[in-house]
N, CA, C and O atoms as CSV, one atom per row, in Angstrom:
chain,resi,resn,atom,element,x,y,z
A,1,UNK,N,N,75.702,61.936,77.148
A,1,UNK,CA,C,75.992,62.356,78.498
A,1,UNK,C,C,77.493,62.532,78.708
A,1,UNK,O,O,77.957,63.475,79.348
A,2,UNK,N,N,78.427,61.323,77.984
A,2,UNK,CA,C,79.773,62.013,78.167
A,2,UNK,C,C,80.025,63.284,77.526
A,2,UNK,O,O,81.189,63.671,77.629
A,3,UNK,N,N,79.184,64.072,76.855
A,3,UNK,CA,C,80.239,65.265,76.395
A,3,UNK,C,C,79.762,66.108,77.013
A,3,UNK,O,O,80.437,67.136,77.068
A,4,UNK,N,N,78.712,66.108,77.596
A,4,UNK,CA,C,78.683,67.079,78.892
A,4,UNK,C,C,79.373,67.258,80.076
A,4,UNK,O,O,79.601,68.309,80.677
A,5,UNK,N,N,79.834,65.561,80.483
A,5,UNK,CA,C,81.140,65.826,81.603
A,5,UNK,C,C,82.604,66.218,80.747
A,5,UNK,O,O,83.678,66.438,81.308
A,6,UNK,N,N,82.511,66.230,80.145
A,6,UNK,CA,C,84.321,66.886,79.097
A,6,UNK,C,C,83.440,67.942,79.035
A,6,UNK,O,O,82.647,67.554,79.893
A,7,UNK,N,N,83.028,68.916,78.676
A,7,UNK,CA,C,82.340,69.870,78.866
A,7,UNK,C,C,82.354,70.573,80.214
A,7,UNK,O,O,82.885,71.683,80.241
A,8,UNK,N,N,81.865,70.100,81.286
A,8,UNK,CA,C,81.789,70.651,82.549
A,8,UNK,C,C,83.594,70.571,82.944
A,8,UNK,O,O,84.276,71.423,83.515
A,9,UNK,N,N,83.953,69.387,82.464
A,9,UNK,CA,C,85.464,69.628,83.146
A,9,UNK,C,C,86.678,70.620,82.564
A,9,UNK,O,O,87.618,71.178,83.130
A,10,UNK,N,N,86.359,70.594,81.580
A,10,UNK,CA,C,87.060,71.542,80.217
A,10,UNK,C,C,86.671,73.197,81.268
A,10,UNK,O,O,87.588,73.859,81.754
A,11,UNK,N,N,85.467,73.508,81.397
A,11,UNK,CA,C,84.992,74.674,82.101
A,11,UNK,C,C,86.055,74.665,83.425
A,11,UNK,O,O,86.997,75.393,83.736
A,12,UNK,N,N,85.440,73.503,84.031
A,12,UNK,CA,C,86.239,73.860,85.638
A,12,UNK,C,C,87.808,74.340,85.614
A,12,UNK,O,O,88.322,75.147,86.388
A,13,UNK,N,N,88.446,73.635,84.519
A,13,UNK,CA,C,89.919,73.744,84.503
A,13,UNK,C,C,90.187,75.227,83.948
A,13,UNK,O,O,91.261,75.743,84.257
A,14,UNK,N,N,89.315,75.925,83.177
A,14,UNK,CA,C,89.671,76.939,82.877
A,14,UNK,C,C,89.195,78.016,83.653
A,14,UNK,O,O,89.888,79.032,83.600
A,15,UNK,N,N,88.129,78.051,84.401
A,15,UNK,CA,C,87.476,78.774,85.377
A,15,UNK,C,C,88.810,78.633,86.864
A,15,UNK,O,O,89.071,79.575,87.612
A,16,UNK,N,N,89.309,77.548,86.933
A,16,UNK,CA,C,90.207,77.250,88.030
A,16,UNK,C,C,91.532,77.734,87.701
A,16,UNK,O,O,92.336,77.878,88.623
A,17,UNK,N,N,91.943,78.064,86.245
A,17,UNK,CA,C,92.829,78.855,85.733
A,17,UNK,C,C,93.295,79.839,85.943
A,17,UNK,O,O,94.459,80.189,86.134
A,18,UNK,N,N,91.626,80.747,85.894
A,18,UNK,CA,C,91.440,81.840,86.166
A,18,UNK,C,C,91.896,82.635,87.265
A,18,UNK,O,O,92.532,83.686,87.340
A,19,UNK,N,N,91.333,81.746,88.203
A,19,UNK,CA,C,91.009,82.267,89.815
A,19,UNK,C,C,92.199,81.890,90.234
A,19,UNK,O,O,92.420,81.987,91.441
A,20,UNK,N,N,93.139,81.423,89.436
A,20,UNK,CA,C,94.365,81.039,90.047
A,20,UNK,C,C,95.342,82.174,89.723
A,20,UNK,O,O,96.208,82.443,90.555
A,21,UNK,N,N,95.255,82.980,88.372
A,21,UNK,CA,C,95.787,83.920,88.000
A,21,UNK,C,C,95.553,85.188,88.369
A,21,UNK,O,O,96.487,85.967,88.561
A,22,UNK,N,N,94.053,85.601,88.535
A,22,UNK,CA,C,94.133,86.067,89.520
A,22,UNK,C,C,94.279,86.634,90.977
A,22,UNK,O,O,94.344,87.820,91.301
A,23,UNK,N,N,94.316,85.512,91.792
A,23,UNK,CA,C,95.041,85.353,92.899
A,23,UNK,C,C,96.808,85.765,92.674
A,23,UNK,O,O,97.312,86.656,93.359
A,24,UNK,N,N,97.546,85.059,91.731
A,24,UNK,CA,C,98.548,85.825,91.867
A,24,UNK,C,C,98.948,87.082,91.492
A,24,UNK,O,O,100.098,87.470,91.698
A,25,UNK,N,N,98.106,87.757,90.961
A,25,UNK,CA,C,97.771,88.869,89.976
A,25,UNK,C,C,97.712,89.654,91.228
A,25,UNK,O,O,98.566,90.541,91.263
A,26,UNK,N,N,96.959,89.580,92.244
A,26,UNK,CA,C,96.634,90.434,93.396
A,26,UNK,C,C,97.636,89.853,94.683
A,26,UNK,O,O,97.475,90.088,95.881
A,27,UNK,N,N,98.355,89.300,94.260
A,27,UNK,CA,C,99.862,89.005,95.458
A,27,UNK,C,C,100.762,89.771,94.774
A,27,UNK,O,O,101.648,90.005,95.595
A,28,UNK,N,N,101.064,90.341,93.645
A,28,UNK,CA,C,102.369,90.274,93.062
A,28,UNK,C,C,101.424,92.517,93.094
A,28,UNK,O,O,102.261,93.418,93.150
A,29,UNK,N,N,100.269,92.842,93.062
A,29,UNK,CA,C,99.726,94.387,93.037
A,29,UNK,C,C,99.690,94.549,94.613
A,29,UNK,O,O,99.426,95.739,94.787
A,30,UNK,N,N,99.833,93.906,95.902
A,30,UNK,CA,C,100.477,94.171,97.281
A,30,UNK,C,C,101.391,94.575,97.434
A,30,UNK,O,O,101.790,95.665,97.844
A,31,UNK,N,N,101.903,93.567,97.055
A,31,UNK,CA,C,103.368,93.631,97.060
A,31,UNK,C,C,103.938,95.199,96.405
A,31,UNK,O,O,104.840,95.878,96.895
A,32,UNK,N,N,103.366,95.428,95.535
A,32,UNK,CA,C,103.679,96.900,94.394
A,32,UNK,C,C,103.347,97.596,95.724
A,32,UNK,O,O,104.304,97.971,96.403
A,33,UNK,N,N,102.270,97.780,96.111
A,33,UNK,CA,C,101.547,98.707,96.753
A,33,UNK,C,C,102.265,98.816,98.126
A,33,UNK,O,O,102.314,99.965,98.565
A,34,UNK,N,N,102.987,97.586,99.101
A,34,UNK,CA,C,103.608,97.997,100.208
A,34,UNK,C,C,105.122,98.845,99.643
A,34,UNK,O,O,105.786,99.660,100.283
A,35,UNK,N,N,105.305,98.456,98.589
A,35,UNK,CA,C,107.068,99.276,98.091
A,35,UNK,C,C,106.587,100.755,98.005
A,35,UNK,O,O,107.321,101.684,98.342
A,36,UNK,N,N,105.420,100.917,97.574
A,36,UNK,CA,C,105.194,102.498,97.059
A,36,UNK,C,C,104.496,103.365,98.484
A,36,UNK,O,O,104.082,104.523,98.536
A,37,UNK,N,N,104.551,102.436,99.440
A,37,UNK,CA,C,103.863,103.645,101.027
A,37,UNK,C,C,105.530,103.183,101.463
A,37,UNK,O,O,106.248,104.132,101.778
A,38,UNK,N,N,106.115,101.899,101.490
A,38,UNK,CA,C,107.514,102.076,101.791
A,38,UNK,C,C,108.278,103.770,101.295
A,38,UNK,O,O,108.792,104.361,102.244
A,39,UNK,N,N,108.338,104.393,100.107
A,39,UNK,CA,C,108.972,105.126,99.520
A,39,UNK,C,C,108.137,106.412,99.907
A,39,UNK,O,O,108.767,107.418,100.234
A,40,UNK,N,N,107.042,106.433,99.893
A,40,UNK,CA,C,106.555,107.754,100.479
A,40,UNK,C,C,106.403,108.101,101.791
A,40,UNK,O,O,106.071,109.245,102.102
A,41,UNK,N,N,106.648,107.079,102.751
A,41,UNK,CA,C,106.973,107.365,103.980
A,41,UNK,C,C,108.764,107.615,104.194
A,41,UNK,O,O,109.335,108.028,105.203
A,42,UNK,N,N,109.277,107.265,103.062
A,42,UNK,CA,C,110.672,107.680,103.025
A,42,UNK,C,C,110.845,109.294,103.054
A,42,UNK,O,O,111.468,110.085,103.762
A,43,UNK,N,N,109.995,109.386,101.949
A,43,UNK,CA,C,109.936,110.873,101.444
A,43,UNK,C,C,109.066,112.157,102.666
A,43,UNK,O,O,109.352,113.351,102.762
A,44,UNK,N,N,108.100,111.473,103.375
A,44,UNK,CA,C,107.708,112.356,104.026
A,44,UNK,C,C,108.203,112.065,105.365
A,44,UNK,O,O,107.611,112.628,106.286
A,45,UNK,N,N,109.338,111.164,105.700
A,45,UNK,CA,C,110.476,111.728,106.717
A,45,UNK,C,C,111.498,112.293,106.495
A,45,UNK,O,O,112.138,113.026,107.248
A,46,UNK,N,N,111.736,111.952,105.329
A,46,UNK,CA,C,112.981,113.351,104.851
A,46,UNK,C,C,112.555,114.839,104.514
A,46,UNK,O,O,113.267,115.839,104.600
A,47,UNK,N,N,111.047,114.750,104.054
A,47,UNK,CA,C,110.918,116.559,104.103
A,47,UNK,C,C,110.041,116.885,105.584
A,47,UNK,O,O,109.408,117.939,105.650
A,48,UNK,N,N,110.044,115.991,106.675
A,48,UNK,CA,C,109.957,116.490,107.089
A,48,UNK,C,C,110.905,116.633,108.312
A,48,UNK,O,O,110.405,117.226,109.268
A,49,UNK,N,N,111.985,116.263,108.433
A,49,UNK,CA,C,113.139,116.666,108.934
A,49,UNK,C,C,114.079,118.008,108.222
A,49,UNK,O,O,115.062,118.449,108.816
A,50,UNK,N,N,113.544,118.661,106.656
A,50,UNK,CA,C,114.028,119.492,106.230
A,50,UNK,C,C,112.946,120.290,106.895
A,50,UNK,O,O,113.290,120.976,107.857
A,51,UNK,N,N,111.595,120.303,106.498
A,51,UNK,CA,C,110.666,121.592,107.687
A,51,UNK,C,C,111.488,121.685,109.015
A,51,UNK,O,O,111.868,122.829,109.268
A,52,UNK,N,N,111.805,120.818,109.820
A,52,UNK,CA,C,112.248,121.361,111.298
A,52,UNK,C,C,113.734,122.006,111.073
A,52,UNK,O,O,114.150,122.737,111.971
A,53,UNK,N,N,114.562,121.778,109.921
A,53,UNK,CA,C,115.254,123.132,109.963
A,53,UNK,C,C,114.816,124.372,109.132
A,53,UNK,O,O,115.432,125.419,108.931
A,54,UNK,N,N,113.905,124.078,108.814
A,54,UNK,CA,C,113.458,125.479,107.824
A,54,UNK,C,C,113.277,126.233,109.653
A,54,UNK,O,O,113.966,127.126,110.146
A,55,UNK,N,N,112.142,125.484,110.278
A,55,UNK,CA,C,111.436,126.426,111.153
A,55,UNK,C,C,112.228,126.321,112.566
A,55,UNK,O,O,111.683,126.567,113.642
A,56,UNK,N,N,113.709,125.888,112.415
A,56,UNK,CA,C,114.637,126.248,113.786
A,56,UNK,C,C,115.001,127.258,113.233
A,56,UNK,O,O,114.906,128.263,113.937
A,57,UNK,N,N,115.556,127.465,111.807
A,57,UNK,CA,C,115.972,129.092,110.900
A,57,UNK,C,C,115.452,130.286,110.854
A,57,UNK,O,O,115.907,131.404,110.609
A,58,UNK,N,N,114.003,129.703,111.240
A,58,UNK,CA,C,112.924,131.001,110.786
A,58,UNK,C,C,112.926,131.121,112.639
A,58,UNK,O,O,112.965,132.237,113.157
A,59,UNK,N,N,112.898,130.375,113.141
A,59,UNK,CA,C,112.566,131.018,114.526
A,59,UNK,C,C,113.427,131.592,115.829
A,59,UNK,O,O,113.095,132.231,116.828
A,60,UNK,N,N,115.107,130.887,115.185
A,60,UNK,CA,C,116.146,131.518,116.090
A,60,UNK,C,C,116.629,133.164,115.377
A,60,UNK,O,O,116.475,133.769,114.316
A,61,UNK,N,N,117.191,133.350,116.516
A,61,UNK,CA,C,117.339,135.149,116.541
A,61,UNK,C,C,118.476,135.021,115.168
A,61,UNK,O,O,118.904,134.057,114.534
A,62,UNK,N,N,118.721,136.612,115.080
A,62,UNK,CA,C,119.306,136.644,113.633
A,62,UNK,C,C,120.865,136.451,113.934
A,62,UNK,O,O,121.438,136.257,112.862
A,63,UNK,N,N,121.491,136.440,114.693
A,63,UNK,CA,C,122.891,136.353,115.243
A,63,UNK,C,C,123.283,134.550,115.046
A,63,UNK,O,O,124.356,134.082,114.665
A,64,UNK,N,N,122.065,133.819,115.436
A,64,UNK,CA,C,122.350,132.510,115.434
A,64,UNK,C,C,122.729,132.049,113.806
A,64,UNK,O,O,123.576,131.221,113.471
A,65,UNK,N,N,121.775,132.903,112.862
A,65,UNK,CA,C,121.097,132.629,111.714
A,65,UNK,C,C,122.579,132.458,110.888
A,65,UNK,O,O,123.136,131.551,110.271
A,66,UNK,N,N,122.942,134.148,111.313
A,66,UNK,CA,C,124.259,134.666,110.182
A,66,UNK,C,C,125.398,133.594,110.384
A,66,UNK,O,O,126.079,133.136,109.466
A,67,UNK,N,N,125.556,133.116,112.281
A,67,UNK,CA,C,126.541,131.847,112.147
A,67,UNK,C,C,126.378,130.765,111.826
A,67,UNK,O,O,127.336,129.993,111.786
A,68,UNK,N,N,125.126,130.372,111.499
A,68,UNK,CA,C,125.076,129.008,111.003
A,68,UNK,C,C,125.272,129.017,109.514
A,68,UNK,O,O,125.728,128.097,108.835
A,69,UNK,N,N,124.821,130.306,109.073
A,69,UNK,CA,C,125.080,130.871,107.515
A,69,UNK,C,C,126.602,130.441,107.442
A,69,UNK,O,O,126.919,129.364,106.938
A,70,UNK,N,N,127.426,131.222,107.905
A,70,UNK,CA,C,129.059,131.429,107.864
A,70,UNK,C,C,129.397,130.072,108.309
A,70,UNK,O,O,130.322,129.667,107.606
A,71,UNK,N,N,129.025,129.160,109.216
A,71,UNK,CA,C,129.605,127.977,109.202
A,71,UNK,C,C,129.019,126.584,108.281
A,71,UNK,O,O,129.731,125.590,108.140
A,72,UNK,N,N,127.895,126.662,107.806
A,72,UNK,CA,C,127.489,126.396,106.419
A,72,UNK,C,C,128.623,126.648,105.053
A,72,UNK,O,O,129.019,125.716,104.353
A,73,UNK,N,N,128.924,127.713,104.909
A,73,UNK,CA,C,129.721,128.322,103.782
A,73,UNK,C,C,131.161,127.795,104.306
A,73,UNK,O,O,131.897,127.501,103.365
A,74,UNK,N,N,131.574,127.660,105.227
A,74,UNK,CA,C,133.306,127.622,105.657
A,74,UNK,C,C,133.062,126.145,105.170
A,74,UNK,O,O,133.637,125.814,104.133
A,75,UNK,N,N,132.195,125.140,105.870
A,75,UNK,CA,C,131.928,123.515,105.595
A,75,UNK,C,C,131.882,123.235,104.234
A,75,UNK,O,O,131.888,122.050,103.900
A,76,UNK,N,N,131.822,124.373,103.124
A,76,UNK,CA,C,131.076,123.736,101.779
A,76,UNK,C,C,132.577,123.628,101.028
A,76,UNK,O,O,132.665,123.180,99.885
């Protein structure tokens, strides 16, 4: 009968191993996962502050266009 309790306890400690490694296994793949919507919400406020000048360019008259052209080029 004792080598069935060293037996059952030998199990628990390694079964409790487990579930312990995995638990941090899935704290440390959150963590990954909030950095990577961090960075793509980076990215889809920066292109989309480049769309609203694409479509102030495309939609002001052509007089506005050529001076923002020419004061673009004088700035560079």
């Amino acid at each position: 009968m004792e080598v069935f309790k060293w037996i059952a306890l030998i199990m628990g400690l390694v079964i409790g191993g487990e579930v312990i490694k995995l638990y941090i296994k899935s704290k440390f793949a959150a963590n990954e996962g909030n950095q990577k919507v961090n960075d793509q919400q980076q990215q889809i406020d920066a292109l989309t502050k480049r769309v609203a000048v694409l479509e102030e360019l495309a939609t002001d008259p052509k007089e506005s266009l050529k001076q923002q052209i020419n004061n673009l080029s004088k700035n560079a």
